[in-house]
ChimeraX commands (.cxc) that place a marker at each C-alpha (Angstrom):
marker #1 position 212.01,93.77,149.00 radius 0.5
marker #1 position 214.46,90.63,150.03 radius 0.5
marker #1 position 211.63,89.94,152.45 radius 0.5
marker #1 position 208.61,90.33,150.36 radius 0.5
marker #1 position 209.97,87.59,147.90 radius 0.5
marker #1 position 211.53,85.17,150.45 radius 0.5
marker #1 position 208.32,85.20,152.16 radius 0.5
marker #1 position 206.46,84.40,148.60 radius 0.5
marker #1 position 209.04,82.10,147.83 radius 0.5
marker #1 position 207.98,80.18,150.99 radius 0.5
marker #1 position 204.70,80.26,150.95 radius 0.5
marker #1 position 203.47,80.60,147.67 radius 0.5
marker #1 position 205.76,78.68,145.50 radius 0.5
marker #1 position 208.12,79.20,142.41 radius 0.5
marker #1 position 205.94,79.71,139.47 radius 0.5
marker #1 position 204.34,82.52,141.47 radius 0.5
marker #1 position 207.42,83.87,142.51 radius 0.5
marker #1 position 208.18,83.87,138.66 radius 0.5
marker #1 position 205.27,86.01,137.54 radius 0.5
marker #1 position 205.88,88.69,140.41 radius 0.5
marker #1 position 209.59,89.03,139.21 radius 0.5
marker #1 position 207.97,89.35,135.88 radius 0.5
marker #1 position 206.05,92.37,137.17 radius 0.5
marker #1 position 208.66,93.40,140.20 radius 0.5
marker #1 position 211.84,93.84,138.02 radius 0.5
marker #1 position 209.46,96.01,135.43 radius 0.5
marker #1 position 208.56,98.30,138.29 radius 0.5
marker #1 position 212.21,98.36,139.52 radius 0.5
marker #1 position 213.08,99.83,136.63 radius 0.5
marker #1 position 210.56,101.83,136.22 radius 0.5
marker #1 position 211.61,103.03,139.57 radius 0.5
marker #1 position 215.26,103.55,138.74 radius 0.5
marker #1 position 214.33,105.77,135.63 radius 0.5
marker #1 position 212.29,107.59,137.68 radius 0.5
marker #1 position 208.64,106.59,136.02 radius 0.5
marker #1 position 206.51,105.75,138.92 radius 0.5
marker #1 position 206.36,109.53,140.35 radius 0.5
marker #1 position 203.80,111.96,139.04 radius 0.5
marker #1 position 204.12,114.76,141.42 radius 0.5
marker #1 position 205.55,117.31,138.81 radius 0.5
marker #1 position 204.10,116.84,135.28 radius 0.5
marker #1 position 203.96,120.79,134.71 radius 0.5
marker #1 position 207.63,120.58,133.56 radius 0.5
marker #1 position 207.12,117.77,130.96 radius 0.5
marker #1 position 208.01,118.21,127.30 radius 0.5
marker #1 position 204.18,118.24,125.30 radius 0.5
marker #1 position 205.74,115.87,122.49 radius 0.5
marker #1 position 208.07,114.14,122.33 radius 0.5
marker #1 position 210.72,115.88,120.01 radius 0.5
marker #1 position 214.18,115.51,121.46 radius 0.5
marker #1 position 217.11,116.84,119.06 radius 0.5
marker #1 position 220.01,114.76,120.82 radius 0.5
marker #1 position 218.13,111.18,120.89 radius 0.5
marker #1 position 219.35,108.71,117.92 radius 0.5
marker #1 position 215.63,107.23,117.73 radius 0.5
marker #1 position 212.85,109.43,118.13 radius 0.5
marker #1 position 209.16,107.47,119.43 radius 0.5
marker #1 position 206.13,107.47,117.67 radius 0.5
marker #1 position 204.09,110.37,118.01 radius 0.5
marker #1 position 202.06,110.57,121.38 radius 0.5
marker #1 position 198.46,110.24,120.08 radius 0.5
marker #1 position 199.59,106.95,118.51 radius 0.5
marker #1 position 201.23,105.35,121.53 radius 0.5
marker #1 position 198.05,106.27,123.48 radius 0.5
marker #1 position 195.50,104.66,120.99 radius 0.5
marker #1 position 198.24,101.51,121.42 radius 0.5
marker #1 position 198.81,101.07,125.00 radius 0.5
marker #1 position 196.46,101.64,128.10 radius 0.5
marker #1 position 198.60,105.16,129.02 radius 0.5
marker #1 position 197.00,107.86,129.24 radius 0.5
marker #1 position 198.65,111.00,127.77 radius 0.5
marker #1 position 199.89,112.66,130.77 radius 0.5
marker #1 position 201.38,109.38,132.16 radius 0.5
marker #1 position 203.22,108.75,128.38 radius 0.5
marker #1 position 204.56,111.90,129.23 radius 0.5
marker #1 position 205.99,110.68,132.30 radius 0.5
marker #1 position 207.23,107.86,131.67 radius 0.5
marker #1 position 209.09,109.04,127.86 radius 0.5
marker #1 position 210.75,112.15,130.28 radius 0.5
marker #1 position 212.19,108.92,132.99 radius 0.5
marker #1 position 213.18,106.99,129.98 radius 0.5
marker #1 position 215.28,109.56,128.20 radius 0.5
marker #1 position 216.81,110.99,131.30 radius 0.5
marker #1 position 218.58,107.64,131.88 radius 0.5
marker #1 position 218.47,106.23,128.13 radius 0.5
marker #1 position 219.59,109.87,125.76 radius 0.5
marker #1 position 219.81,107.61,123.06 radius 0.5
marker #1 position 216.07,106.63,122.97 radius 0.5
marker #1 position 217.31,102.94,123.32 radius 0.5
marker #1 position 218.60,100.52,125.92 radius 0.5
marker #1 position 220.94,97.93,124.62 radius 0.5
marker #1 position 221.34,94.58,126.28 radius 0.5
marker #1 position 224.17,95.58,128.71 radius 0.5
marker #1 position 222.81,98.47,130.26 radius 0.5
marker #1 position 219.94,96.06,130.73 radius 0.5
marker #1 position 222.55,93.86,132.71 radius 0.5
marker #1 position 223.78,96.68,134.20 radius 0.5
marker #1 position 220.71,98.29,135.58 radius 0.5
marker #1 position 220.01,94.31,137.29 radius 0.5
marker #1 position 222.98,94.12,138.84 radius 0.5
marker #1 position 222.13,97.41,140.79 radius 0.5
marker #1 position 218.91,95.82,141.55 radius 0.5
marker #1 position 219.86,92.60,142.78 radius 0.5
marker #1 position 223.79,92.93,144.09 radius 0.5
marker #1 position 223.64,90.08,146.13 radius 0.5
marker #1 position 223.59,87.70,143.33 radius 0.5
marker #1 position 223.92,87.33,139.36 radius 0.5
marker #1 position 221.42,89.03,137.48 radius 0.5
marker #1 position 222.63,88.33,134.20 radius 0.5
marker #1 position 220.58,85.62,132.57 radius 0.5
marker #1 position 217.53,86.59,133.83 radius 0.5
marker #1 position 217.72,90.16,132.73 radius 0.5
marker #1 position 219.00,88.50,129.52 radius 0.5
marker #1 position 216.00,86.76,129.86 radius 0.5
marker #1 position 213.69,89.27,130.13 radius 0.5
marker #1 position 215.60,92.49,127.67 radius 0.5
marker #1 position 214.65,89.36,125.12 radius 0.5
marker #1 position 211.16,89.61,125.90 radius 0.5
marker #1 position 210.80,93.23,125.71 radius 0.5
marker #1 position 212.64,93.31,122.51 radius 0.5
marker #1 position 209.96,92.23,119.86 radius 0.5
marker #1 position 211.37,93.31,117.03 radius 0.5
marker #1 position 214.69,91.51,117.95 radius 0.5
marker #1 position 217.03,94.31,116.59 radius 0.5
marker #1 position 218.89,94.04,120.09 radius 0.5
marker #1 position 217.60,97.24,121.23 radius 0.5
marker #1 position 214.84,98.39,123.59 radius 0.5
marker #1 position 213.38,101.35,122.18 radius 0.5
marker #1 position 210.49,103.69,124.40 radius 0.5
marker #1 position 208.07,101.86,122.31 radius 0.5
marker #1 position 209.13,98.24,123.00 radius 0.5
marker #1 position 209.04,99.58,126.80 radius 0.5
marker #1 position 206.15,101.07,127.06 radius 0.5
marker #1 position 204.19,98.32,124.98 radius 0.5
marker #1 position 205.38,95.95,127.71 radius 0.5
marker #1 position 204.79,97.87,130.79 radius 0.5
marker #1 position 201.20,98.27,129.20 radius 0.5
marker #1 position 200.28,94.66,128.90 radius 0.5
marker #1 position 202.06,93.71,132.43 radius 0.5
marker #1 position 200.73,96.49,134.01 radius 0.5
marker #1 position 197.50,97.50,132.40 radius 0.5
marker #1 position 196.25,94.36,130.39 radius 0.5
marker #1 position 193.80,91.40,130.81 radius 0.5
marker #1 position 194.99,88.66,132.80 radius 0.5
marker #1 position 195.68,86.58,129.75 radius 0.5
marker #1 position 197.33,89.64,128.10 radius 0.5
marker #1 position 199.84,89.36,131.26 radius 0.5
marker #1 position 199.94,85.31,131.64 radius 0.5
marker #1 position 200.79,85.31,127.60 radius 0.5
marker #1 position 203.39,87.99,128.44 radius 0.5
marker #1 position 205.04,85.86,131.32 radius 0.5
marker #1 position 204.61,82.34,128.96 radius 0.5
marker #1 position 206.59,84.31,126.22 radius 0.5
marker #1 position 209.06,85.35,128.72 radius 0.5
marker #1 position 209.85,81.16,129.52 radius 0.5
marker #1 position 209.64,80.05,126.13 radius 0.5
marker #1 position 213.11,80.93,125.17 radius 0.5
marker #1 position 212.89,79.63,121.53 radius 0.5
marker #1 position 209.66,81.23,120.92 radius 0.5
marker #1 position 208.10,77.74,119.41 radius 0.5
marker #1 position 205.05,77.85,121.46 radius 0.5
marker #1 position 205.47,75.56,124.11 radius 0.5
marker #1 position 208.03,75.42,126.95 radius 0.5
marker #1 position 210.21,72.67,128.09 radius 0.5
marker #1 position 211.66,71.38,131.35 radius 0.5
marker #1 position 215.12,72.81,129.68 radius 0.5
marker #1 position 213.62,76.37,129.41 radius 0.5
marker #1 position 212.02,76.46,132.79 radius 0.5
marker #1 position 215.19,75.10,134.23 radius 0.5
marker #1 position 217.22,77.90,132.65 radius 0.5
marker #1 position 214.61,80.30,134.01 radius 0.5
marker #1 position 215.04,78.47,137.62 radius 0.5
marker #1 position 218.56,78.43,137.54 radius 0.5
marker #1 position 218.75,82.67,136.68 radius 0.5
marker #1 position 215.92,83.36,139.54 radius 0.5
marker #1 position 218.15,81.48,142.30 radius 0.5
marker #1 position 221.01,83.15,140.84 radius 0.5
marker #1 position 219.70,86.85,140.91 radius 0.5
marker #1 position 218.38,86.46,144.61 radius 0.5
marker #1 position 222.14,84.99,145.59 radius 0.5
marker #1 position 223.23,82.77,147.25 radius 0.5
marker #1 position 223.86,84.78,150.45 radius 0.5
marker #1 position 219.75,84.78,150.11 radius 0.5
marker #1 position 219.37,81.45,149.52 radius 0.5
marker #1 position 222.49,79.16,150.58 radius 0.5
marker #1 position 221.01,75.65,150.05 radius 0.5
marker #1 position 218.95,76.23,147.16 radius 0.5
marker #1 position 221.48,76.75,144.26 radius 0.5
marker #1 position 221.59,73.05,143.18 radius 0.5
marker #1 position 219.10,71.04,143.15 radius 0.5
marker #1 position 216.06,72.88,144.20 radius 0.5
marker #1 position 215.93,74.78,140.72 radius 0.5
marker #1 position 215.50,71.10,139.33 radius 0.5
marker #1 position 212.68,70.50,141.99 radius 0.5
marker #1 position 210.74,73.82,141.30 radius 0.5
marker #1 position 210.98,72.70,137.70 radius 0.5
marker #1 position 209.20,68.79,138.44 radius 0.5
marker #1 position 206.37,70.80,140.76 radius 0.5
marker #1 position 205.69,73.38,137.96 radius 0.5
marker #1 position 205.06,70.42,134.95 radius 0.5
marker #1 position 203.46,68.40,137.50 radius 0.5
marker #1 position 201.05,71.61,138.05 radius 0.5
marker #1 position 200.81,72.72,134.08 radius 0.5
marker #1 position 201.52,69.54,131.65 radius 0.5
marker #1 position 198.11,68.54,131.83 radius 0.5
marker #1 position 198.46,66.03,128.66 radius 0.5
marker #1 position 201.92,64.74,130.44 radius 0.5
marker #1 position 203.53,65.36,126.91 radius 0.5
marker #1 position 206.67,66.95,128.16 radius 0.5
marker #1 position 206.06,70.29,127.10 radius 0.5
marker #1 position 203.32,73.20,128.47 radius 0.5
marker #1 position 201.20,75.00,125.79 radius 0.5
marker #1 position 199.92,78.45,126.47 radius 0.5
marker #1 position 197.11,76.86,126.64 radius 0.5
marker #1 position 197.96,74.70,129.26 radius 0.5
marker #1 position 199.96,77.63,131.17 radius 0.5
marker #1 position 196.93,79.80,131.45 radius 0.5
marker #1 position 194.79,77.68,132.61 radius 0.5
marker #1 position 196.69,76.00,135.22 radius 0.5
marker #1 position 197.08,79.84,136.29 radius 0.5
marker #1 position 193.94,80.72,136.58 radius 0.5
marker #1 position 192.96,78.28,138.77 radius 0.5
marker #1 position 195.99,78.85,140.90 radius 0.5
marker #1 position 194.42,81.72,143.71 radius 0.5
marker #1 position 198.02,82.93,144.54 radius 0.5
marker #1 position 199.03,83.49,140.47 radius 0.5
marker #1 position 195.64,85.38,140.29 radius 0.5
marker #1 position 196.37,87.98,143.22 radius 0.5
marker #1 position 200.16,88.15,142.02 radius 0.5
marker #1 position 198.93,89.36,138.86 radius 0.5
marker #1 position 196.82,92.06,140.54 radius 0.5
marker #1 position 199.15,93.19,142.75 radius 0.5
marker #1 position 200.63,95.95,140.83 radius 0.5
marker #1 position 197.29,97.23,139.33 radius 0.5
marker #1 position 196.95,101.01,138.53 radius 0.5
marker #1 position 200.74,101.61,139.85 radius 0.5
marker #1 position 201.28,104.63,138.01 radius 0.5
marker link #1:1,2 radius 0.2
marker link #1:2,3 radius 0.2
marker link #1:3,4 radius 0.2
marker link #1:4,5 radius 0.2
marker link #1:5,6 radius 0.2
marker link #1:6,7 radius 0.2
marker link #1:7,8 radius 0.2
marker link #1:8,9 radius 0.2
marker link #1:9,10 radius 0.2
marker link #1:10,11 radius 0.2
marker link #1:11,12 radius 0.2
marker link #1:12,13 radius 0.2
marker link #1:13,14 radius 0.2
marker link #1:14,15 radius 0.2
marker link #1:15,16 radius 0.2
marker link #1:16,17 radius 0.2
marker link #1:17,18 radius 0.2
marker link #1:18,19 radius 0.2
marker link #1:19,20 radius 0.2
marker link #1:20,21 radius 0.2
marker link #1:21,22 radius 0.2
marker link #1:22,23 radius 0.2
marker link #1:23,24 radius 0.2
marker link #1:24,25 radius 0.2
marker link #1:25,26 radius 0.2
marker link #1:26,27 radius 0.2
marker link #1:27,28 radius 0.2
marker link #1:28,29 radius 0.2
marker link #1:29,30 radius 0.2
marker link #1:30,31 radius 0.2
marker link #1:31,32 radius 0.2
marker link #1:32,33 radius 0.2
marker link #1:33,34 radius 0.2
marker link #1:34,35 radius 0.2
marker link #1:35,36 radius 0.2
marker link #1:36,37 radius 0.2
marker link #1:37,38 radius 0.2
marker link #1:38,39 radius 0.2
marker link #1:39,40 radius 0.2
marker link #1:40,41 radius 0.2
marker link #1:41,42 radius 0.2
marker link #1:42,43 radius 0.2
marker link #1:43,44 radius 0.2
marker link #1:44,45 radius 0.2
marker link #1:45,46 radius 0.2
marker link #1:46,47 radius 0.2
marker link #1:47,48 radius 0.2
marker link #1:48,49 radius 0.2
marker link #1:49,50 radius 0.2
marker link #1:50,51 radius 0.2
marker link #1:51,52 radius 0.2
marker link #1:52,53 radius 0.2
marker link #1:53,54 radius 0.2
marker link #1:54,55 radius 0.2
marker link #1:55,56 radius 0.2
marker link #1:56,57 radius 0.2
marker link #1:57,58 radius 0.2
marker link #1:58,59 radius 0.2
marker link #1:59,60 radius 0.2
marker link #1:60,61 radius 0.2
marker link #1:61,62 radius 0.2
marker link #1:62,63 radius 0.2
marker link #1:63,64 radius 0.2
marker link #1:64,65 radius 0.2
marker link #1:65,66 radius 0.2
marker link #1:66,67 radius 0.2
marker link #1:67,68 radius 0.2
marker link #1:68,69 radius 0.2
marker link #1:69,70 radius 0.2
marker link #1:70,71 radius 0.2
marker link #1:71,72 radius 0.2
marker link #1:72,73 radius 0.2
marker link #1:73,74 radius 0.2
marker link #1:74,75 radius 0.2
marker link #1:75,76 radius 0.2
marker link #1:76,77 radius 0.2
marker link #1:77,78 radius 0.2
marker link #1:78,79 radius 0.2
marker link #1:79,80 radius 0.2
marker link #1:80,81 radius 0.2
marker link #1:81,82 radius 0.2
marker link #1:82,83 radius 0.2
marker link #1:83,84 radius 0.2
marker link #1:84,85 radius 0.2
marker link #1:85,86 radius 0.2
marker link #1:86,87 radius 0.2
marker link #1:87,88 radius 0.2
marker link #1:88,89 radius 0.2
marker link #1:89,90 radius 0.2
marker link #1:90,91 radius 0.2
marker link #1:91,92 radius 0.2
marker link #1:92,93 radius 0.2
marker link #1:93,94 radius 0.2
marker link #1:94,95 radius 0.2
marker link #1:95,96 radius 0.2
marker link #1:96,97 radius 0.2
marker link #1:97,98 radius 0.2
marker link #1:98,99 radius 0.2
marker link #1:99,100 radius 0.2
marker link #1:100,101 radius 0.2
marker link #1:101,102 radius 0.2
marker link #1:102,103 radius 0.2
marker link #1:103,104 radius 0.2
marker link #1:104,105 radius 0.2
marker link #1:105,106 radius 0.2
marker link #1:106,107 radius 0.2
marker link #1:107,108 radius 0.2
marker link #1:108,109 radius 0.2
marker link #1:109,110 radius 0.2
marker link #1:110,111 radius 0.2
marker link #1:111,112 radius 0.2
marker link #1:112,113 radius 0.2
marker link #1:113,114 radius 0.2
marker link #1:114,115 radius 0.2
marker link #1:115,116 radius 0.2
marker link #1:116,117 radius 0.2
marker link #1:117,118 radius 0.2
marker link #1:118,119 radius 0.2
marker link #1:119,120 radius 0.2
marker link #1:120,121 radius 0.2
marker link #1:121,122 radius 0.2
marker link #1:122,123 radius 0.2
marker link #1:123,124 radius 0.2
marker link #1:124,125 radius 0.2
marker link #1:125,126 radius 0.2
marker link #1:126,127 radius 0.2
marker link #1:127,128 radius 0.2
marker link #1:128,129 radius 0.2
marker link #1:129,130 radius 0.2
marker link #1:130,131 radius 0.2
marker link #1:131,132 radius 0.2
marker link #1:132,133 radius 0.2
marker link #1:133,134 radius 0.2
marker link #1:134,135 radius 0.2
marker link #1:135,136 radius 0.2
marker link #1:136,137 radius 0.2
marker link #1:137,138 radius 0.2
marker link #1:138,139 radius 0.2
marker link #1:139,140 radius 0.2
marker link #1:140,141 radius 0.2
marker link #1:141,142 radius 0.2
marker link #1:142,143 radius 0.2
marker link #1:143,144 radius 0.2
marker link #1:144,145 radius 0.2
marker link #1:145,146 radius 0.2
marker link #1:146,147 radius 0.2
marker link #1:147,148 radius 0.2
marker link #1:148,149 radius 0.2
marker link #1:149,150 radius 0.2
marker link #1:150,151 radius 0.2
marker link #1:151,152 radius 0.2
marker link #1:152,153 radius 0.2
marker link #1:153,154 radius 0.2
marker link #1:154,155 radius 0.2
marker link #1:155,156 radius 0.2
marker link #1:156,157 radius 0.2
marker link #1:157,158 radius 0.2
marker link #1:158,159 radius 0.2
marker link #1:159,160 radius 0.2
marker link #1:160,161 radius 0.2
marker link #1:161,162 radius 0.2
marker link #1:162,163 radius 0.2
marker link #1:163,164 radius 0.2
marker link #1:164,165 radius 0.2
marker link #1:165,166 radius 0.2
marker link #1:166,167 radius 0.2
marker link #1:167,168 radius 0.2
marker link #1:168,169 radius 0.2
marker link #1:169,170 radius 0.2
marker link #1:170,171 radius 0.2
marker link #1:171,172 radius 0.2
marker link #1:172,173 radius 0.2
marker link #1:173,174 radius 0.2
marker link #1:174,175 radius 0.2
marker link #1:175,176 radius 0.2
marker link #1:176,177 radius 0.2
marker link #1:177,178 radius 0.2
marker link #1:178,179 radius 0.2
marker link #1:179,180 radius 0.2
marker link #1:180,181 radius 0.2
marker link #1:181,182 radius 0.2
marker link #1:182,183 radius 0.2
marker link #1:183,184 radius 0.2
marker link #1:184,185 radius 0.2
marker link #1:185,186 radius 0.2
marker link #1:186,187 radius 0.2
marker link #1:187,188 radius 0.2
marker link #1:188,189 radius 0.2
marker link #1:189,190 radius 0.2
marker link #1:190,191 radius 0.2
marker link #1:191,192 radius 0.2
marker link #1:192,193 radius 0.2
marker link #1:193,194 radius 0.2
marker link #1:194,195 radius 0.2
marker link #1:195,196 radius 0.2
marker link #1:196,197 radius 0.2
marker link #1:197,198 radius 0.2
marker link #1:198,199 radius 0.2
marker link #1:199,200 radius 0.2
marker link #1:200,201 radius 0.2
marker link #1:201,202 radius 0.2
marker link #1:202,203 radius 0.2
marker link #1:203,204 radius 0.2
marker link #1:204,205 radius 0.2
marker link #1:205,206 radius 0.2
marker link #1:206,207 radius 0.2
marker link #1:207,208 radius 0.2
marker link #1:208,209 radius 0.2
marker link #1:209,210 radius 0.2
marker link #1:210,211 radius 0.2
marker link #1:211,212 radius 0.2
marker link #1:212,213 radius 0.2
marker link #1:213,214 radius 0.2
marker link #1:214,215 radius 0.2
marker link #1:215,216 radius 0.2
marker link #1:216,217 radius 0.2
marker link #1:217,218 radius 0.2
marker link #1:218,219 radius 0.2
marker link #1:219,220 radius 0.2
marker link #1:220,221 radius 0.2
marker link #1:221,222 radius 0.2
marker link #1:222,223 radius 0.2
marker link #1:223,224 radius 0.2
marker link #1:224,225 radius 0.2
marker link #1:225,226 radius 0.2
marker link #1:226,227 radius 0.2
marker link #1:227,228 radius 0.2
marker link #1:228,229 radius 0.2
marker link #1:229,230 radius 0.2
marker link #1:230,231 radius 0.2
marker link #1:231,232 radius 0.2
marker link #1:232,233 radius 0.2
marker link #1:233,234 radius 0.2
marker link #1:234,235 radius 0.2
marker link #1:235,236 radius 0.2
marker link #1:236,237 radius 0.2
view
């Protein structure tokens, strides 16, 4: 995996780099929870009634008519989830703590910050099965806006709509740090700053200071290497 993204990050640039973590650390943990195999599904629960979980999930009809699952892969994916999360929810530090096993060359921390805020809608702190599989849907089963809105809201930390060179630095900054800097020895300083310039030079197409969502997906879709990240992962599961 180290040399899948170093060769993207060389080749392809940052802001696509970006977007495939987006959709990379979602199937990592999918992987660790042990969601992206489907080779048993005889001994799966038929609902999803659990007597030891704090939070039960909606019922399974529900989540079906609101995501892109089908049942049998909602089935899957709720018997991975509660296997490593009894509870029925994932707090912020296990997030952390499920990065750092990911990524234990470098500092995982802010971005997985970074992205438990994104999959926690609500903002109750918690990631429930619901707030999971919602996102997994949309990054892994939605319209390419549906995903490129998903990745904006993931940069615009204050949720105001538009995202500023402070944000994307931040975001910079936690990418660098997660791939280490035994990865990436010259880049920790100023390059994050760099990636930052290129990306508003590429999006702020009014040269206001700030990129819309409008201005983010449309700079992406006319960016060939955004497009095929974003189909990369298509039908995993």
């Amino acid at each position: 995996m180290n040399l899948f993204f170093q060769e993207t990050w060389e080749v392809e640039g940052l802001q696509t780099v970006g977007i495939l973590l987006v959709v990379c650390s979602s199937l990592k943990l999918m992987h660790f929870l042990g969601l992206i195999d489907l080779s048993s599904p005889d001994s799966i629960e038929d609902d999803f009634e659990l007597s030891t979980v704090c939070h039960r999930p909606e019922s399974m009809d529900k989540l079906q008519e609101q995501t892109k699952f089908t049942k049998k892969e909602l089935q899957v994916l709720y018997r991975g989830f509660k296997n490593e999360c009894p509870s029925g929810v994932v707090n912020e530090e296990n997030f952390k703590t499920i990065y750092s096993q990911f990524f234990p060359q470098g500092d995982s921390s802010m971005y997985a910050h970074f992205l438990f805020e994104a999959f926690d809608t609500d903002k109750n702190g918690s990631v429930s099965f619901e707030d999971f599989v919602f996102g997994l849907s949309i990054i892994l089963r939605g319209t390419i806006n549906d995903r490129l809105n998903w990745a904006f809201n993931l940069y615009d930390l204050n949720k105001d709509g538009c995202i500023t060179k402070e944000e994307m630095l931040d975001i910079m900054k936690s990418i660098y740090d997660m791939m280490g800097k035994c990865t990436y020895p010259n880049m920790q300083d100023e390059a994050p700053r760099e990636h930052v310039e290129n990306f508003f030079q590429k999006m702020d197409r009014n040269k206001d200071g700030v990129v819309t969502i409008e201005e983010f997906i449309e700079s992406c879709q006319k960016d060939e290497n955004i497009m095929q990240s974003m189909q990369l992962f298509d039908n995993v599961i």
